[in-house]
Each structure stands twice: as structure tokens, then as C-alpha cells.
C-alpha positions in Angstrom: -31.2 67.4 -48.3 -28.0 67.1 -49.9 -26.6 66.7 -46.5 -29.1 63.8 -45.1 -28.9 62.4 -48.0 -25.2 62.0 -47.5 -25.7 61.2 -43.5 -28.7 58.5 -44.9 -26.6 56.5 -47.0 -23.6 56.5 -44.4 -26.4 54.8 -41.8 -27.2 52.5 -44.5 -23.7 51.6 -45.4 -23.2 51.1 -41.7 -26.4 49.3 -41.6 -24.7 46.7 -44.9 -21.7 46.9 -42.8 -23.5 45.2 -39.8 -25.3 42.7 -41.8 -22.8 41.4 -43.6 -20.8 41.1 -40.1 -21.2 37.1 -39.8 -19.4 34.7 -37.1 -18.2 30.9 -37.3 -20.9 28.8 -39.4 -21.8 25.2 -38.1 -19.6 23.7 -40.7 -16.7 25.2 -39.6 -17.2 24.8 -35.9 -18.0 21.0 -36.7 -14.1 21.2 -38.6 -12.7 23.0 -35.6 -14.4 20.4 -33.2 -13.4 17.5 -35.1 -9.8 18.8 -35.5 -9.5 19.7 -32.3 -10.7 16.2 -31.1 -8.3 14.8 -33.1 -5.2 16.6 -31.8 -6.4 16.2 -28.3 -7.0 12.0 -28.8 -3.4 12.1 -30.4 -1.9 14.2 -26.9 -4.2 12.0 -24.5 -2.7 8.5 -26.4 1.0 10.0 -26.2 0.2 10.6 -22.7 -0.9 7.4 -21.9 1.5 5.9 -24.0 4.0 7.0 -21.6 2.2 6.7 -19.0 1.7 2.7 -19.7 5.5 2.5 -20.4 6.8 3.9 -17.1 4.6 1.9 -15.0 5.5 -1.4 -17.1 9.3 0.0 -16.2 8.5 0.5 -13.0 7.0 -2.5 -12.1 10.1 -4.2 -14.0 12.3 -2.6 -11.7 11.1 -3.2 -9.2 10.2 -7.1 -9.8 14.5 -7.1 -10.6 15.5 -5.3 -7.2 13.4 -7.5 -5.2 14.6 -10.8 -6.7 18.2 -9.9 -6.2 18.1 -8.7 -2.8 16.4 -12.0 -1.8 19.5 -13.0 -3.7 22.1 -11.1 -2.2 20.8 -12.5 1.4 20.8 -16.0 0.1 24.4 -15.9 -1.1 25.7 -14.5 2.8 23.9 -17.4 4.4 25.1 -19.9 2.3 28.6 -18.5 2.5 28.2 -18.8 6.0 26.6 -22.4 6.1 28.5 -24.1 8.5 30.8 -21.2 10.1 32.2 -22.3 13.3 34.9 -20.6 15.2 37.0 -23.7 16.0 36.0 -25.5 12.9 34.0 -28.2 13.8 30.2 -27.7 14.0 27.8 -28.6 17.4 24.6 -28.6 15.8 21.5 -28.8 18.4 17.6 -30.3 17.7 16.6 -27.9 14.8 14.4 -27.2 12.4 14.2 -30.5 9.8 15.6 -34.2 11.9 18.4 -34.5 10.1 20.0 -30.9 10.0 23.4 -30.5 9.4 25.5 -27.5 7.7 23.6 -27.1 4.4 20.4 -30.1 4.0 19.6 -30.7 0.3 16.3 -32.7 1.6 14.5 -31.4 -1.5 15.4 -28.9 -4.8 13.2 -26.6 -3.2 14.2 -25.6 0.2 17.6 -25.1 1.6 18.6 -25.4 5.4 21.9 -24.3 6.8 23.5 -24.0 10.2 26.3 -21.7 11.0 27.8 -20.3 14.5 28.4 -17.0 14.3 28.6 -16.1 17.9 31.2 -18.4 19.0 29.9 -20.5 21.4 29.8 -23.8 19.8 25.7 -23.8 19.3 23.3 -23.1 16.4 20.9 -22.8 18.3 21.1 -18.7 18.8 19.1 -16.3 16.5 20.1 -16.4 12.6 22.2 -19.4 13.2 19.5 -22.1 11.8 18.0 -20.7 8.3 16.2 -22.2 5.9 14.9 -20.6 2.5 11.4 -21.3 0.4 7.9 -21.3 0.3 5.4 -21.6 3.3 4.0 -24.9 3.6 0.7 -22.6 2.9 2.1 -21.4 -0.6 3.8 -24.4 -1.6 0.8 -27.3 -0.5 3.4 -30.5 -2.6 6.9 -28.5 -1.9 7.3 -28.9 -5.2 9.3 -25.2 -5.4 6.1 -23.4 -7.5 3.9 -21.4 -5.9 0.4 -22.5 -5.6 -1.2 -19.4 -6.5 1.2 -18.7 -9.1 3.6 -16.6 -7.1 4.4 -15.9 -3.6 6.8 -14.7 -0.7 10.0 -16.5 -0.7 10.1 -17.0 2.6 13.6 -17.0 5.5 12.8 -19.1 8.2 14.8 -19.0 11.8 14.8 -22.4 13.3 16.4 -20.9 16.2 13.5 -18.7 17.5 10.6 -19.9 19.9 8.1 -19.9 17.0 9.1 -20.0 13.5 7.8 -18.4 10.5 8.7 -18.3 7.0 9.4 -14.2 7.4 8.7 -12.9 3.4 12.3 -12.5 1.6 11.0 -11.1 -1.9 7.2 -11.1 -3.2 6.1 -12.6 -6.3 7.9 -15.3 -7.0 6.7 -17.7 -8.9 9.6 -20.8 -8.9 12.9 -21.7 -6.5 15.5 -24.3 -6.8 18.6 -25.9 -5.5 21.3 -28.0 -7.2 25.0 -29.2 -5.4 28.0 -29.6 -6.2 29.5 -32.9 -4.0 33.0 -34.3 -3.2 32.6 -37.6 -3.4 35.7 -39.2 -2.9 37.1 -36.7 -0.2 39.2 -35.3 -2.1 38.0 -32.0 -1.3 37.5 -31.2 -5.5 33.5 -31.6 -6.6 32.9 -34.5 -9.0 32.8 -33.7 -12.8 32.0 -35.8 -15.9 33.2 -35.1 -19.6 31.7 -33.8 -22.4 33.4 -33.8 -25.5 36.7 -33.2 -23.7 35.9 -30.7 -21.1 35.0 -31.4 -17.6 31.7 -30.1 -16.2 31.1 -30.0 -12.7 28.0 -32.8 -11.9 24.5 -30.1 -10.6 22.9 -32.7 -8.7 20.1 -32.7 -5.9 17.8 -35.2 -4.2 15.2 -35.7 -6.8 13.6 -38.8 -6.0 13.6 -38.2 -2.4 15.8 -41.6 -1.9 19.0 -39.7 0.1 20.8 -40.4 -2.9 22.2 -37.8 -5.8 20.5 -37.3 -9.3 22.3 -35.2 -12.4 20.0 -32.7 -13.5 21.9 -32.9 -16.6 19.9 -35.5 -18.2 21.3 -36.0 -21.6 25.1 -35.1 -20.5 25.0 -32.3 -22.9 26.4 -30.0 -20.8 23.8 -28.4 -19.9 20.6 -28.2 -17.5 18.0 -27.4 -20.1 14.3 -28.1 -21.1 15.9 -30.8 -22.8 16.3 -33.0 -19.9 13.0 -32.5 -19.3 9.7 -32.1 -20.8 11.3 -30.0 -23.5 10.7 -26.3 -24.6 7.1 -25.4 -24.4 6.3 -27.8 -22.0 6.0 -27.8 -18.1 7.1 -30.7 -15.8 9.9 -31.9 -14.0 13.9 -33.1 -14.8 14.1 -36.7 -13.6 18.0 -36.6 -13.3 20.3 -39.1 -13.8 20.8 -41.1 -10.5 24.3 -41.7 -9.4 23.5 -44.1 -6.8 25.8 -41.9 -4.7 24.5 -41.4 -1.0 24.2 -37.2 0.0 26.3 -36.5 2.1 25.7 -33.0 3.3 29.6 -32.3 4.6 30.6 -33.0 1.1 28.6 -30.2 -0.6 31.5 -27.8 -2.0 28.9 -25.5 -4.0 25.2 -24.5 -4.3 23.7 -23.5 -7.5 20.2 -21.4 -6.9 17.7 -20.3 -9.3 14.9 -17.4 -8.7 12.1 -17.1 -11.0 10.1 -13.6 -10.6 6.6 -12.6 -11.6 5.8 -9.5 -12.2 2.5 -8.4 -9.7 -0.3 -7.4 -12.9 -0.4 -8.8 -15.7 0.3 -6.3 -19.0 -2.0 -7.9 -21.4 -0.4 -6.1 -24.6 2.5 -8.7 -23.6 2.4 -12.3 -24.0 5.4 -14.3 -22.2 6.0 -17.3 -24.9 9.6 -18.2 -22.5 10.4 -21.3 -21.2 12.6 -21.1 -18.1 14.2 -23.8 -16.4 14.6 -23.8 -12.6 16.5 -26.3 -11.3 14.9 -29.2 -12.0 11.4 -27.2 -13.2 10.3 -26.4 -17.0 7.7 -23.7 -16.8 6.3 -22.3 -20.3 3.6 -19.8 -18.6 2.2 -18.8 -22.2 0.9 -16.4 -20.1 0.5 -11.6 -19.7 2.6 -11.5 -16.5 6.3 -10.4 -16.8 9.2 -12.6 -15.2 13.0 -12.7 -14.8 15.2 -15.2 -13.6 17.9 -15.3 -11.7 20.5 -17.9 -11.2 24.0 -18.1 -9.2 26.5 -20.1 -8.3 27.8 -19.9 -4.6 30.9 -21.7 -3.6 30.2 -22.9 0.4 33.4 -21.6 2.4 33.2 -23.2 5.2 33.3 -26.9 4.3 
């Protein structure tokens, strides 16, 4: 007896043993669900966090190596504008009637000639470029992009067929300005403000032949204050100089490049207002842009 009794309350003792053997109640699987929902919401929004920020870099990047390598490929031509072995030029028909070395017809295209190959032609391959939007992308040729951006397009009057071949994508704006010798002596024309001299920026605004100052006010300056005025979008009227253009007096070229990013990021809001050449464009809009602007002195004048 005495020893089932002992071996009886072992298997009860086990048995107490087993019943009080519990697992995870609902609460705390609840806590553990919730908790672990938590942590994993804060990992996924890190992730994605990052994630967001490299493709808004990348994107960036990639809207600021396109820009300047259409860039980099207008600044050769133009330094080329008008390159001819013996030093005068032989231009045949091209592209636009009255094509010379460098045509400032309009703020937004450019047109140059150049002989590269010696034989006292432009009419050989890359020797008759002009730079800006297709007539499809730019319906007025006001230098903006219809559809809010587009290809800049390079254009080889000297082939059978041309077409605007696409230079950079996505860009929304393009402009001109010139600097002009006036009075032959070879040194661009200036004006004074408050005692310094500052070359004149000037293009064919009113599409008379004649030059206009985007530099409205004489401040200095080509701003949205000789235009519509920050905030606003429209167009610099210039200051006429009554001066005919004369395209074999064009000493510099001044471009501008506005880029737009390709998607919209709509936790940004782009409250700028850029200037263009003779453009003011406030896009109060989610797309990302850069501009870029250069000066390119014309060597072969």
C-alpha cells in the first residue's frame, strides 16, 4: 500500500504537473502580434524611406547628366560656329534663308555653320546645326515645350532629310541671348550700371531683325524683374536698341537649359521661378527641375 500509495501521488503530481502546463494566452499573442506589427511597419517605412530617397536621387542625377551633356555638345558647336580653314566662310542653300555663321532668328533656336573639312562648303555632314525643339514640340517656337517638356533636339541641315535628332529628354525651356560688336571694333557693346560696365544680352525679340536688351530695367541683371515678375509666367519684352543684327558681329552666346525631372514626386512642391532667357516660368508645380546656363565666347568671328 505504502508503496502505491507513494507511486499514486507521484501520477497525480505528474498529472498537476501537466495541467498546470499552459501555452501563450490570446492576450498575449494579441501583444506579440501587435508589437510585432509595429516593428515590422517601422522596418517596411525605413525601407521605403530609402527606397523613395534613392530613386528621387537617381532620377536627379540623372535629369543633371543629361542637361549638361546636351550642354557640353552645345558649347563645341558654337565654338565652332563659323570655322573655316582660310577664314572666310562659303556658306551654301541651308537650313533657315538667311543662314550665316551663328542666326539669332529667334531666342529659341540657334543655327550655325562651320567648315570643318576644309573644302570651303557647309554643306557636308555636321557642318549646318541648329539646336531646339521640333516644330511638333514647340507648335508657337516660343522655346517651351508644349507638353511640358521634351527632346532638345540637334538638327543637321546638311543631310538629305533632316530631323531634330533628341539631344537631352525632358526639357522643359531653351533660350539664346548675344553678345554684338556693333561698331566693329571687335569688343561687344556694354552699358553702365552704377559704374561698372555690363556686357548688353540681347536677342531678336520682336522678330523685327533688330536687337532687344533683355535687361529691362538696366539693373544689371536679366531677372523676373524685367518681366512678369517672380511668381509669374510670361515673357521679357527687352529694351530695343534700334540696332540691326548683324550675325558676323555676334562675339558671345549666352544659353540657358531648363530640365524637368520625368515623374512628378508629389511630397515636393517646386514654388521657383526661373528665368530663361527671355522666359519667366513659376511651375508651382511636383516635378523637379535644374537649370543650367553658360556663357560661350564664339572663336571664330
Amino acid at each position: 500500500m505504502y508503496v502505491n500509495g507513494v507511486a499514486k501521488k507521484k501520477s497525480m503530481s505528474r498529472m498537476r504537473i501537466q495541467r498546470n502546463s499552459k501555452g501563450f494566452t490570446l492576450v498575449e499573442l494579441m501583444i506579440t502580434v501587435v508589437i510585432s506589427s509595429c516593428v515590422g511597419g517601422a522596418i517596411f517605412a525605413a525601407f521605403n524611406a530609402m527606397h523613395q530617397s534613392y530613386l528621387k536621387e537617381d532620377a536627379t542625377a540623372y535629369m543633371q547628366s543629361n542637361v549638361r551633356a546636351a550642354m557640353e555638345m552645345l558649347e563645341r558647336d558654337i565654338r565652332l560656329a563659323g570655322y573655316d580653314w582660310n577664314g572666310t566662310i562659303n556658306p551654301s542653300p541651308t537650313l533657315f534663308p538667311d543662314a550665316t555663321v551663328v542666326v539669332p532668328g529667334s531666342p529659341s533656336w540657334i543655327h550655325m555653320t562651320m567648315d570643318l573639312n576644309a573644302n570651303r562648303s557647309v554643306a557636308d555632314a555636321d557642318e549646318d546645326i541648329a539646336y531646339g525643339f521640333a516644330p511638333a514640340d514647340d507648335a508657337n517656337g516660343d522655346g517651351i515645350a508644349d507638353a511640358g517638356a521634351a527632346p532638345l533636339g540637334r538638327r543637321d541641315g546638311s543631310v538629305a532629310v533632316p530631323a531634330y535628332d533628341p539631344m537631352a529628354t525632358d526639357i522643359q525651356a531653351i533660350a539664346f541671348a548675344y553678345a554684338y560688336d556693333a561698331t566693329g571694333d571687335r569688343i561687344p557693346e556694354t552699358y553702365t550700371v552704377g559704374g561698372t560696365q555690363q556686357t548688353i544680352w540681347a536677342a531678336n525679340l520682336a522678330g523685327d531683325g533688330k536687337w532687344y536688351n533683355l535687361d529691362t530695367n538696366g539693373d544689371g541683371f536679366i531677372d523676373a524683374t524685367d518681366g512678369p515678375g517672380a511668381g509669374g509666367n510670361g515673357f521679357i519684352a527687352g529694351t530695343g536698341s534700334g540696332i540691326a543684327i548683324n550675325s558676323l558681329n555676334i562675339r558671345a552666346v549666352r544659353v540657358w537649359i531648363l530640365a524637368r525631372a520625368a515623374q512628378p514626386d508629389l511630397n515636393y512642391s517646386d514654388s521657383n521661378t526661373y528665368v530663361i532667357g527671355n522666359k519667366v516660368i513659376s511651375p508651382n508645380d511636383h516635378y523637379r527641375r535644374r537649370l543650367l546656363e553658360t556663357t560661350v565666347v564664339c572663336k571664330n568671328r
